[in-house]
N, C-alpha and C positions, 0 to 999 in steps of 0.2 A: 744365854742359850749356847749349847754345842752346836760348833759350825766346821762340815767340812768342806775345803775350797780346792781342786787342784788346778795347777796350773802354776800356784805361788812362787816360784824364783824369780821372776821379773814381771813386768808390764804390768798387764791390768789383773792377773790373778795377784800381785804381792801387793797392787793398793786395793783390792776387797777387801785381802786378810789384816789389812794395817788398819782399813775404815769401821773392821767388826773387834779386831781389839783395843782400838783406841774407844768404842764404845761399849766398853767392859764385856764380848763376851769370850769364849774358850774353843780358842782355833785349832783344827788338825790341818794339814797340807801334804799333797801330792804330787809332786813333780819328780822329774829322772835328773834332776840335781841341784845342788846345796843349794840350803835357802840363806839369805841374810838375816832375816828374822827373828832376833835374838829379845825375844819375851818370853816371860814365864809363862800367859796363859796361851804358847803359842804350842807345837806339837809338829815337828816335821817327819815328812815320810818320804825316803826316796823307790820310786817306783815309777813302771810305762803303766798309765790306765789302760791299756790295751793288753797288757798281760794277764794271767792266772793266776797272779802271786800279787795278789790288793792285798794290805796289809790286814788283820783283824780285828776291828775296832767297828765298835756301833752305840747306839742311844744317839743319834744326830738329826736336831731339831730342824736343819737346814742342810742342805747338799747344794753347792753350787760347782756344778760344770765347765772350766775356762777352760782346761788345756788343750792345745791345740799348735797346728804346726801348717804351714802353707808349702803348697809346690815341691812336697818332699819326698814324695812317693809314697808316704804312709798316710796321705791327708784322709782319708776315709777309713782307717784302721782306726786311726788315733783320734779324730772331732768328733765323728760317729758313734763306730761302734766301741771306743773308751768310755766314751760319755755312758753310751748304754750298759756298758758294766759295771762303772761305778753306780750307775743311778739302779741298778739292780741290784747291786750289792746291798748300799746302806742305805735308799731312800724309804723303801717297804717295809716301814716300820710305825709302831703306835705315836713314839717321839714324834714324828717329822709332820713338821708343818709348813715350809714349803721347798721350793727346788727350780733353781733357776738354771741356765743353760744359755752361756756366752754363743751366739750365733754371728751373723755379721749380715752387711747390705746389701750385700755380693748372693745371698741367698734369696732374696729380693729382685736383682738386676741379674744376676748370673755373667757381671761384668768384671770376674777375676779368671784366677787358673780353673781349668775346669773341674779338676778332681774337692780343690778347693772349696767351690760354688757347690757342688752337688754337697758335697760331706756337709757343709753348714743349711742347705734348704732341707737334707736329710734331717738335720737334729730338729728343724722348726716340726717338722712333721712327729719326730718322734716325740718332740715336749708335750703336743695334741695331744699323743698314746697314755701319755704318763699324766696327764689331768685327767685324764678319763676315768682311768686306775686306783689316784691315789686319793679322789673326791670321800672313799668311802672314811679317811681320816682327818676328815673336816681340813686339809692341805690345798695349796697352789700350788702350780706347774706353769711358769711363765719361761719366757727368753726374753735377751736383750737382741738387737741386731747393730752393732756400731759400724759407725761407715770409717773413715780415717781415725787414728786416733796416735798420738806422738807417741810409740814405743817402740824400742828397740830393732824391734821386727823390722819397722819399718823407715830405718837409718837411710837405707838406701836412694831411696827418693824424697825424704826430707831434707837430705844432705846434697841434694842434686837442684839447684836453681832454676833451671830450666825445665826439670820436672814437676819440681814442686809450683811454680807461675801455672802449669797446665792444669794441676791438680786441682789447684784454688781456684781458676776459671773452672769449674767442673759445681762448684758451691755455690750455694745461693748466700749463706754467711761463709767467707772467706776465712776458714780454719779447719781445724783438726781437733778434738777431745783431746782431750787429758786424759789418761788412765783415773786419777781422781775423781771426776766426772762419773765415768763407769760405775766407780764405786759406791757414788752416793745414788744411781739408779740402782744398784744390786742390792742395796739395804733398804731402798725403799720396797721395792719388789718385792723385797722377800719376810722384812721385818715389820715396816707400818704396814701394807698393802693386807687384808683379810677378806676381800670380795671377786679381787678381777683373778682370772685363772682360763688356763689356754688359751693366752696370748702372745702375742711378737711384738717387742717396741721398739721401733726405727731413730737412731740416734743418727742421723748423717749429716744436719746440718747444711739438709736443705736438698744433699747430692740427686735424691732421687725426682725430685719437685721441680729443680732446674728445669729453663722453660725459655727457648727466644721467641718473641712470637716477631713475625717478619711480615711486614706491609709496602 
């Protein structure tokens, strides 16, 4: 299948695009810089999905939505209303059979930056719009929503001891994903999965469920 992924230069958008080539199919990618990515059946594009200059390219059986940015002042230019251009662009089409949309737990709790929390409970609401829409091409429209997960992004507090002991008091299992992890939810979501459509799946690892009861 034709898949396009943006978000591919690091984290969890570059292990989708490794998880859907290493199981043969034929990737494009989107980010605003170089990728490492050196496969043939891979296809990079550099580009802001928030811009008017998407590259032109279409026939894509699958559209997945990562790119994304925290606390940057463009967080709702770019989770949001990116996502909603790319997924306008190439999702509306006969090819597409489904379209998944990296959200987070924080859409969930509204226990991040705030622009952050909105921009991602925004895309859950808009993934709803788009199963509504794209039903009529026998497709799904799901989201993942990850609560921690080891990537880059998040050097900061992983690399902090005293942060990271508070983080993990915060879990019910004491970790964080793996970008990898993600990835084998985004293939299943989008490549086994053929029934469930407009939904959200809570990857936290317990974060939200955390629970003392006190007696």
């Amino acid at each position: 299948m034709k898949v396009l992924i943006t978000g591919t230069s690091k984290g969890i958008g570059r292990a989708i695009a490794q998880k859907f080539l290493a199981c043969g199919h034929e990737v494009a990618g989107i980010d605003i810089l170089p990728s490492s990515i050196d496969e043939k059946n891979y296809t990079h594009y550099i580009a802001d999905v928030f811009s008017d200059e998407l590259p032109d390219i279409s026939g894509f059986d699958i559209v997945i939505n990562n790119a994304g940015v925290q606390n940057s002042g463009r967080d709702i230019d770019v989770n949001l209303k990116g996502s909603m251009r790319v997924t306008e662009k190439y999702a509306f089409s006969k090819n597409i059979k489904s379209v998944l949309f990296i959200a987070s737990a924080s859409a969930h709790t509204g226990a991040e930056f705030p622009e952050y929390s909105a921009s991602k409970g925004g895309l859950i609401a808009y993934m709803k719009n788009v199963a509504l829409r794209i039903a009529k091409y026998g497709a799904t429209a799901n989201s993942l929503s990850p609560g921690g997960v080891r990537t880059e992004l998040n050097e900061h507090v992983m690399n902090d001891p005293s942060l990271w002991q508070q983080i993990m008091a915060e879990t019910l299992i004491p970790k964080w994903a793996q970008p990898e992890e993600i990835a084998e939810w985004a293939y299943f979501v989008t490549v086994i999965n053929k029934s469930m459509t407009a939904q959200d799946i809570l990857i936290d690892n317990g974060e939200q469920a955390k629970a003392n009861f006190i007696w």
